[in-house]
N, C-alpha and C positions, 0 to 999 in steps of 0.2 A: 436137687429137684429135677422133673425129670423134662430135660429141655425140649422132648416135641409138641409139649403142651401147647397150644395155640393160645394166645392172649387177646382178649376184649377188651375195649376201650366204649367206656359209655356215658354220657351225660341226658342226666334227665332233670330238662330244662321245663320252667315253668311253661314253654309256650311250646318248643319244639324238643323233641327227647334226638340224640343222635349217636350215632355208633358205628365204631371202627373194629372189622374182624377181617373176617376172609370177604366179609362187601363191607361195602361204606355206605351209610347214609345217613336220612332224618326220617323224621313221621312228626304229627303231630301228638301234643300233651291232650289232647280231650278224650276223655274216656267216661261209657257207663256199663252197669252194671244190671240195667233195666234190658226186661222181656223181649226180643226180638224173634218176630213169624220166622224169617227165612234167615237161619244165623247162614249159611255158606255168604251171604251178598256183604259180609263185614266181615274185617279185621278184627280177631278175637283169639283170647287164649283160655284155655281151660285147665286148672289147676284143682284137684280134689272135687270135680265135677262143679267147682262154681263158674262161672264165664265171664268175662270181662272184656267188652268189646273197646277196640281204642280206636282212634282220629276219627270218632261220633264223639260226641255229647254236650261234658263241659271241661273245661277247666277245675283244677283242685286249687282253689281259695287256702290253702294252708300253704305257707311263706318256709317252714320249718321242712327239709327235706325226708328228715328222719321219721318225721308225725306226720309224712303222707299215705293214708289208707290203700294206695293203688300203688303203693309202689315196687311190691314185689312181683306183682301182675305187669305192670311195665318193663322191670328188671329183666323177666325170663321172657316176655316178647320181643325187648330190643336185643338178647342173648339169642334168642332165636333167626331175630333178621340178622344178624351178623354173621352167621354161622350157620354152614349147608346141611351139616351131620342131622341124621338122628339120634345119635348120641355124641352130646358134647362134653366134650371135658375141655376147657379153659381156663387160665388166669382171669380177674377180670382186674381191672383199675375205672373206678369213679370218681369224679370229682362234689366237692360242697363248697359253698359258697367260705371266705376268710373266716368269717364271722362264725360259720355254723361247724368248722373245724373240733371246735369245742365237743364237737356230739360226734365226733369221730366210733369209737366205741361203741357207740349206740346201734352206728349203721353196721359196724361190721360186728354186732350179737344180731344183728335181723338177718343179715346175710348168713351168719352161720349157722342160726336155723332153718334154714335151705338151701344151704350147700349143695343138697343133692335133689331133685324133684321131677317128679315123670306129668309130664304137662299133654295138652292138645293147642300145637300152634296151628289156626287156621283148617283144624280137625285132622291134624297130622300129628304123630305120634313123637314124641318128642323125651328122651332123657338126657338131665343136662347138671353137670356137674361142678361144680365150680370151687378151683384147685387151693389156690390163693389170691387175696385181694391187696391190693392198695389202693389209697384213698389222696387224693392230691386237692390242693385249692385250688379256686376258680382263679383264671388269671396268672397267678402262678403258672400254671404247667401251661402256658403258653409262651413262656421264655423258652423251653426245649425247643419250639421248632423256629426259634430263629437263626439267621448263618450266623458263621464264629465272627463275622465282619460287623451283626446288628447289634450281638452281645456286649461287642468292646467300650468301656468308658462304663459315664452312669444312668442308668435307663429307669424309665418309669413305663408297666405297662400297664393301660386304663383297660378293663375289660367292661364293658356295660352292657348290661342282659334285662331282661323283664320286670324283675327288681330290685339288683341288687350293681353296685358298680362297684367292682374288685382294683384295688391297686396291689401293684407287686413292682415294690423299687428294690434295683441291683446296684452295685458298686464295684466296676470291675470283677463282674461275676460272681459278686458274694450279694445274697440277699438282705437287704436291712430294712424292709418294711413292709408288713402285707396287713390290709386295712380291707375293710365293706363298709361300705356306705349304702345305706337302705335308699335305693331313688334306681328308678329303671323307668323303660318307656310302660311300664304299667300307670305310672304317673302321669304321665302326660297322656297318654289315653285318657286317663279321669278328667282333665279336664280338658280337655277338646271333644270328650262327653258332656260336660258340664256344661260347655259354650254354647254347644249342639242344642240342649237343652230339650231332647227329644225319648225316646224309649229306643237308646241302644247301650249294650255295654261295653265293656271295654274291649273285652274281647273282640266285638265286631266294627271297632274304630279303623282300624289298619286294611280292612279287606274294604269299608264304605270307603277310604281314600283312593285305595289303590281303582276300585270299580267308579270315579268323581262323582258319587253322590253327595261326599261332603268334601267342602276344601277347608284346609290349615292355611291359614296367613303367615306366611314365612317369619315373622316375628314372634310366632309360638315356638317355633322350631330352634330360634335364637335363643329365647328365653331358656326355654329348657335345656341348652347347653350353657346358659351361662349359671343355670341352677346346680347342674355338673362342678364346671370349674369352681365355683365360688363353695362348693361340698367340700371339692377337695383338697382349698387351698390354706387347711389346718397340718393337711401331712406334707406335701409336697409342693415344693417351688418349682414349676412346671417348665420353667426358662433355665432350671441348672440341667436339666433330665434331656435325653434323646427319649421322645414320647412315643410309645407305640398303641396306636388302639386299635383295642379288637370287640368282637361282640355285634349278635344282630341292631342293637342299639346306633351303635359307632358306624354303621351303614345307613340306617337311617337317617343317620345326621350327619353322613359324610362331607356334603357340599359345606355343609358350614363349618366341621372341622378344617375341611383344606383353607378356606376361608382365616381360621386363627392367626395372631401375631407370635405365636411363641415360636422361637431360634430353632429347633428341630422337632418337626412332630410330624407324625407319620399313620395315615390307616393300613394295617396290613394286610395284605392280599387275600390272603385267606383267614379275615377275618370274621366270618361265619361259622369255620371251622379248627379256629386255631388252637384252642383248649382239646378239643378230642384229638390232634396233631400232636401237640405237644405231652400231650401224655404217654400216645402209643411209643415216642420217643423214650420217654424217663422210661414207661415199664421197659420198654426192652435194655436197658441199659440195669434193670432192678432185677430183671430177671435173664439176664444174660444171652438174649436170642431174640431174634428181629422174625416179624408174620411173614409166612410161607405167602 
């Protein structure tokens, strides 16, 4: 293969999509597909003259990553922020949730029928090509970007995202358990919507707290970690593991994980980003060459 291929690194997350290339970053998951007067004032890509403007709209209510209608149109704009070229040729690697591994296959038959597509990013002309893929669990590939020092012994990493909390337990660096567990802070949105008992959704729970029009009583915040632990303590005994947690979740509820009783557990630093970290890690190591 031919090594100066550049590799992408992408997750597209129920809430935030994010992506490692020759830049790094996030955007948000809201996207539509409705008529706008002045497209230059949005974020938008153009594919087969359809247009799909993203960090407007809504949120995609489908749980399933492979049965999201936007997600090819996501795909080649977070390929596109990653990458300066007008014509890209890239590796890419994605991640799915433990659970959704299963549909493996599925995503990479959508991928390769558009391996190759002449798009408009932002009404720039854009061809973009895409080499080979791997596909890694959620969670999982955040083991790669720990030191040879976090890796040693036996570890459990919690990863918890929007709705799903990923475990991926090691053993002296051999993997023996990768689990989803359906429960993310979409959950607890719903019911601190619920409490609210007002006309917002969920989606707009996180942005009323941060802005204190509404307040959480910090025994919600308990609660719903203890809905966590007590989820996951059918796979793992959380007091034999060195626990690493990652996930916009896992920041959310940081003060109360420091808070825990368990012997070693830990939020990691770059727990917002550690999954798209840990991947760009394994691909270069799957594909023999580290990003320019």
């Amino acid at each position: 293969m031919n090594k100066e291929i550049q590799s992408t690194v992408i997750d597209l997350g129920n809430y935030f999509i994010k992506y490692i290339g020759i830049n790094k970053g996030r955007f948000s998951s809201k996207y539509t597909t409705d008529y706008q007067s002045y497209q230059d004032s949005f974020q938008r890509v153009e594919i087969d003259g359809f247009i799909t403007y993203l960090t407007i709209g809504e949120f995609s209510k489908e749980y399933d990553k492979t049965n999201k209608e936007n997600f090819i149109p996501q795909l080649m704009y977070a390929i596109s922020k990653a990458n300066n070229e007008d014509v890209i040729k890239t590796n890419l690697c994605l991640m799915l949730p433990i659970m959704q591994m299963a549909n493996k296959n599925k995503l990479l038959d959508i991928i390769n029928k558009h391996k190759n597509i002449k798009l408009k990013f932002n009404g720039k002309d854009k061809d973009v090509t895409i080499e080979d893929t791997l596909i890694l669990p959620e969670g999982y590939s955040s083991y790669f970007c720990l030191t040879t020092e976090q890796k040693k012994g036996d570890i459990c990493i919690i990863d918890c995202g929007s709705r799903t909390v990923n475990l991926a337990m090691f053993q002296n660096g051999k993997v023996v358990k990768l689990q989803t567990i359906k429960l993310g802070s979409y959950d607890f949105y719903t019911k601190i919507k619920n409490i609210e008992n007002k006309d917002y959704s969920e989606e707009d729970i996180q942005r009323l707290i941060d802005n204190k029009i509404i307040t959480v009583h910090i025994k919600e915040y308990v609660s719903f970690l203890n809905n966590i632990l007590n989820a996951i303590k059918p796979y793992a005994n959380l007091n034999t593991y060195k626990v690493y947690w990652t996930g916009g979740t896992s920041i959310m509820l940081q003060e109360y994980i420091k808070g825990l009783s368990l012997k070693n557990s830990t939020i990691l630093e770059n727990a917002s980003t550690s999954n798209v970290d840990g991947a760009l890690e394994a691909s270069k190591k799957v594909w023999s060459y580290g990003n320019k």
